[in-house]
BASE-579092 format. One line per 5 residues: for each residue x, y, z of C-alpha. Coordinates in steps of 0.001 Angstrom, whole numbers, padded with zeros to 6 digits, always signed. Layout:
// residues N
X,Y,Z  ... $
***
This chain:
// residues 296
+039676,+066777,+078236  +038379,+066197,+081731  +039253,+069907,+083012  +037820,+070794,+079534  +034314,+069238,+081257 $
+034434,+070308,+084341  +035400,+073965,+083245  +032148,+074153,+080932  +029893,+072030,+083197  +030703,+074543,+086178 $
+028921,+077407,+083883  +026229,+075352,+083485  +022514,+076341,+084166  +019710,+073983,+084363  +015709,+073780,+084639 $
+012616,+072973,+086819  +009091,+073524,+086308  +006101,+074590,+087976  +005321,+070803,+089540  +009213,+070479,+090457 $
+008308,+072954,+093324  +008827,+070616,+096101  +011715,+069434,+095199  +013361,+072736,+095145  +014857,+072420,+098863 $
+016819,+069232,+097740  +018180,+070541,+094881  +019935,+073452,+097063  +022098,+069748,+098404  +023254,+068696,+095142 $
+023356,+072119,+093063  +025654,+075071,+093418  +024435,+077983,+095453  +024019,+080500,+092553  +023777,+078244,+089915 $
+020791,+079932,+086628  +017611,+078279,+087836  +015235,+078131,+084655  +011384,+078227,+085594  +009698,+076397,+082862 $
+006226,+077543,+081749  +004373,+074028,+081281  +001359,+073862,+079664  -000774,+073311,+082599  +000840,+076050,+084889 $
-000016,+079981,+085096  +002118,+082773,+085015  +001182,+082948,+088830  +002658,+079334,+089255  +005800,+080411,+087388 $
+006437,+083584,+089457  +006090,+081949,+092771  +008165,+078884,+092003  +011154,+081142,+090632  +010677,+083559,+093512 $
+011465,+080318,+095909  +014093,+079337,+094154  +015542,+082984,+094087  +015113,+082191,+098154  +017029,+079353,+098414 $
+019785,+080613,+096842  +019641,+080048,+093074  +019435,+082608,+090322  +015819,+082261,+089127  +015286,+082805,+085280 $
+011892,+081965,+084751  +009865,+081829,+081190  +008033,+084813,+080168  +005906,+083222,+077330  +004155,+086036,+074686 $
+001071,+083903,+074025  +000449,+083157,+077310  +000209,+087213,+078880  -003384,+088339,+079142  -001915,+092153,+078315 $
+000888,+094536,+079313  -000448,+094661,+083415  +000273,+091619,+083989  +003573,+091322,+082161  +004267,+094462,+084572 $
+002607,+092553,+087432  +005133,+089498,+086904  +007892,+091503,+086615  +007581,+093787,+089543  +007161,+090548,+091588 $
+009813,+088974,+090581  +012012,+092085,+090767  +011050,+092925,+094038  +012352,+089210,+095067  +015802,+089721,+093587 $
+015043,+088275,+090210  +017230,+089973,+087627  +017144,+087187,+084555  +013942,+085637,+082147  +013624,+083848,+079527 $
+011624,+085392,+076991  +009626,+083036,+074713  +007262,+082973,+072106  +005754,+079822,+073144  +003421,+077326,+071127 $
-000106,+078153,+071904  -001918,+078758,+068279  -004157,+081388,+069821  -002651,+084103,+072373  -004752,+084465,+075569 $
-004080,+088096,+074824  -002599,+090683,+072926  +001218,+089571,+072365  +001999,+086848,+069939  +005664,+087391,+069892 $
+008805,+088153,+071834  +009524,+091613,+069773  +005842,+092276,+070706  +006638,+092131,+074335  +009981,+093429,+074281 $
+008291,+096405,+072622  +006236,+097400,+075719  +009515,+099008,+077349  +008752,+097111,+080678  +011165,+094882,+080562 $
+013942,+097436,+080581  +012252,+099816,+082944  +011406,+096880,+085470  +014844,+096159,+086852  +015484,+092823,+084729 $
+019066,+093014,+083695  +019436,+089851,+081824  +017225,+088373,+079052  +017208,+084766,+077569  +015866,+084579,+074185 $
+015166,+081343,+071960  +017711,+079784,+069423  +016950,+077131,+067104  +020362,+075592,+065296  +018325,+073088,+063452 $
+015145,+076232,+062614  +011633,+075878,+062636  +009139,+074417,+060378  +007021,+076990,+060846  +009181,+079934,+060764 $
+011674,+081016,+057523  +015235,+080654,+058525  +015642,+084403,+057346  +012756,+085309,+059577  +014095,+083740,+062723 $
+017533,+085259,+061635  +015849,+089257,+061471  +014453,+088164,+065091  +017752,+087485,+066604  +019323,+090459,+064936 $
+016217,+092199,+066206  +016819,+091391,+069940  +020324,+092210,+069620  +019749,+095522,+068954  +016899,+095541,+071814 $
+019801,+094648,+074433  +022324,+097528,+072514  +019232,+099883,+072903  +018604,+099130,+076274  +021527,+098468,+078381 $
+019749,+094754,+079291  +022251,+091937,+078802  +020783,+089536,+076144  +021819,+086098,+075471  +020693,+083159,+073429 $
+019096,+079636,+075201  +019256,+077022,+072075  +016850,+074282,+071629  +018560,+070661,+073037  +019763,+068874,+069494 $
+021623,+065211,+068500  +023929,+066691,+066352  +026969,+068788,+067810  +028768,+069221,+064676  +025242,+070765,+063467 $
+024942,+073809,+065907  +028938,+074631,+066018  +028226,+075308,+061970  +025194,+077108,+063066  +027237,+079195,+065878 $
+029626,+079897,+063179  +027226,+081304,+060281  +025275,+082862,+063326  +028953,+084805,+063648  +029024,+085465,+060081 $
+025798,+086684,+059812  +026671,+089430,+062920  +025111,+087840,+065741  +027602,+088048,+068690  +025242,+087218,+071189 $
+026643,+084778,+073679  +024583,+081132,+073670  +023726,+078890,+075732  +023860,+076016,+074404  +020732,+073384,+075199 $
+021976,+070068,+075851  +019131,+066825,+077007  +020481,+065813,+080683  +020631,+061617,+081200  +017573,+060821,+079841 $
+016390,+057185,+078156  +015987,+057622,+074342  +012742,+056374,+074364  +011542,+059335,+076589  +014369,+061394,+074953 $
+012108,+061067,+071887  +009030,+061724,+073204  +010080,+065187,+074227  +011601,+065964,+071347  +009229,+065733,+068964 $
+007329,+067502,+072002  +009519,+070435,+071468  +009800,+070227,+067860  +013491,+069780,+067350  +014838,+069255,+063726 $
+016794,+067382,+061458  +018741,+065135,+063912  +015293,+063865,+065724  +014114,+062284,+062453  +017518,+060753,+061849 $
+017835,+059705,+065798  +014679,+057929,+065453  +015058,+056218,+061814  +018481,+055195,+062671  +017586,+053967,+066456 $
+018538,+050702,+065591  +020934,+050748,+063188  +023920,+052018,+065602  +026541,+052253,+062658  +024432,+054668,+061253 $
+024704,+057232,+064209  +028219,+058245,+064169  +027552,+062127,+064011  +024797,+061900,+066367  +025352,+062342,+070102 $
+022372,+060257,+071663  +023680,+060767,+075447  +024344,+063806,+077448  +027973,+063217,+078101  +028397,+062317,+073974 $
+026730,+066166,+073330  +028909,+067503,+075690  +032169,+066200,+074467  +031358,+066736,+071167  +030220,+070887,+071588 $
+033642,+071198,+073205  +035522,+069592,+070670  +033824,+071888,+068268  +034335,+074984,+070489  +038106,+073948,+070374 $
+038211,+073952,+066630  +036458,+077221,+066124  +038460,+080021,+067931  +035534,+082449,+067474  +032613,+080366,+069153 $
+029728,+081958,+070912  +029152,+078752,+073075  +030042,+080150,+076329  +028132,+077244,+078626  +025629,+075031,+078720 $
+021874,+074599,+079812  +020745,+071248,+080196  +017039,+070776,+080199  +015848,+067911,+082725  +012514,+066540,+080777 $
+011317,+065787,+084394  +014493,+064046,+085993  +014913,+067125,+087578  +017077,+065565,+090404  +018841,+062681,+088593 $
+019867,+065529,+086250  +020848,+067369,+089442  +023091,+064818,+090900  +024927,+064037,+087124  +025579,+067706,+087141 $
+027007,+067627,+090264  +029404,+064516,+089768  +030930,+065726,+086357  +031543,+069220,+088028  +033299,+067556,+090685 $
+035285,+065285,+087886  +033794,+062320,+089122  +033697,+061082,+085509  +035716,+058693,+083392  +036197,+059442,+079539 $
+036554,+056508,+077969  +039542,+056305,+075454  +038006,+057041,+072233  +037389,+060914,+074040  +033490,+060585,+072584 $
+032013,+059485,+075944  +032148,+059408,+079340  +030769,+057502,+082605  +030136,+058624,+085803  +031610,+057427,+088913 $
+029418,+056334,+091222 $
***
């Protein structure tokens, strides 16, 4: 199991926003040198802020893949504008998102709308992140997110531009491996990334969650918080979610789980440093194989 980890952690990519920008030089100490750098789009930042924070940690030696949110692009310039930054910095991946604003600032309210514009595959981008949801949306028909995906799969056969899928973080492992399975079923074959929470308390664990509107296994997380019998099929810890998507990827010859991307929530460097111990193995699974501790 331990090579099992460190195989899948060595994949992984992982996230910083906009206010994380100073601590970009330290992360180059305990992060791999061309490890996926995700530049989050916070709700305070601009697409300015997003641009120049990816393009330093393009600099310093990570991949940059920073958020390209719909609702948050005045128009097409300065989608083209952000782009033709980025490209000319050595960017080559985003992360194309819908985002949550109820009102666009302009005239794109969706990632097909954008995607549409032909920029993206004219610009010199050659990989694109889109959203997955294992646990859907409230909002959002699980047959409509389902034409979306199939939708941007045919954008990246169209286009030549690699597409993959980012999934929103979840508490239930068993829960997206069915989902990666019926996503097979259904024809998607676009490799995921699967979202996993880095070390983070529950408490604040919660708070983003509900910030992010995650599904099914929030409201049982936080009715069964403290009734611990009743959490069996929940992972509630990073290393428990990560143990239990590669058990699942084990039992399902056919998965679409290629690596992980483990979101921070603001411990940008203590997720850092946990990265950086279990890809060294510097972890101990305890005997039950459902969690693990990290050496210190």
């Amino acid at each position: 199991m331990n090579t099992n980890v460190v195989d899948f952690v060595r994949l992984a990519s992982t996230e910083v926003s906009t206010h994380d920008e100073d601590l970009l030089p330290t992360l180059t100490s305990k992060l791999p040198s061309g490890m996926v750098m995700y530049v989050a789009h916070t709700p305070k930042a601009s697409v300015d802020d997003v641009v120049r924070v990816a393009i330093k940690a393009q600099s310093l030696g990570f991949r940059a893949s920073p958020h390209i949110v719909a609702r948050r692009l005045r128009d097409e310039h300065a989608l083209q504008d952000a782009l033709r930054q980025l490209t000319d910095a050595g960017v080559e991946q985003v992360l194309l998102i819908a985002g949550d604003l109820e009102r666009p600032v302009g005239k794109f309210s969706s990632t097909l709308e954008v995607m549409d514009t032909g920029l993206l595959e004219t610009s010199g981008i050659k990989r694109v992140g889109v959203a997955g949801h294992p646990e859907g949306l409230k909002s959002i028909a699980p047959t409509t997110l389902l034409a979306a995906l199939r939708y941007k799969q045919a954008f990246g056969d169209r286009t030549g531009l690699k597409v993959h899928i980012v999934t929103q973080f979840g508490f239930n492992p068993e829960a997206i491996c069915a989902w990666d399975r019926q996503m097979t079923e259904q024809g998607i074959t676009l490799p995921v990334h699967v979202g996993i929470a880095g070390p983070t308390p529950p408490h604040r664990l919660i708070k983003f969650a509900l910030q992010c509107g995650v599904g099914a296994s929030l409201h049982s997380f936080a009715k069964n918080l403290g009734a611990m019998a009743n959490l069996a099929r929940l992972a509630t810890t990073a290393d428990e979610m990560l143990l239990g998507l590669i058990r699942g990827r084990a039992e399902y010859g056919g998965s679409r789980l290629v690596q992980p991307h483990f979101y921070a929530f603001g411990g940008t460097v203590a997720t850092a440093t946990w990265l950086r111990a279990v890809a060294d193995g510097s972890f101990t699974v305890q005997p039950d194989g459902r969690k693990f501790v990290v050496n210190a």
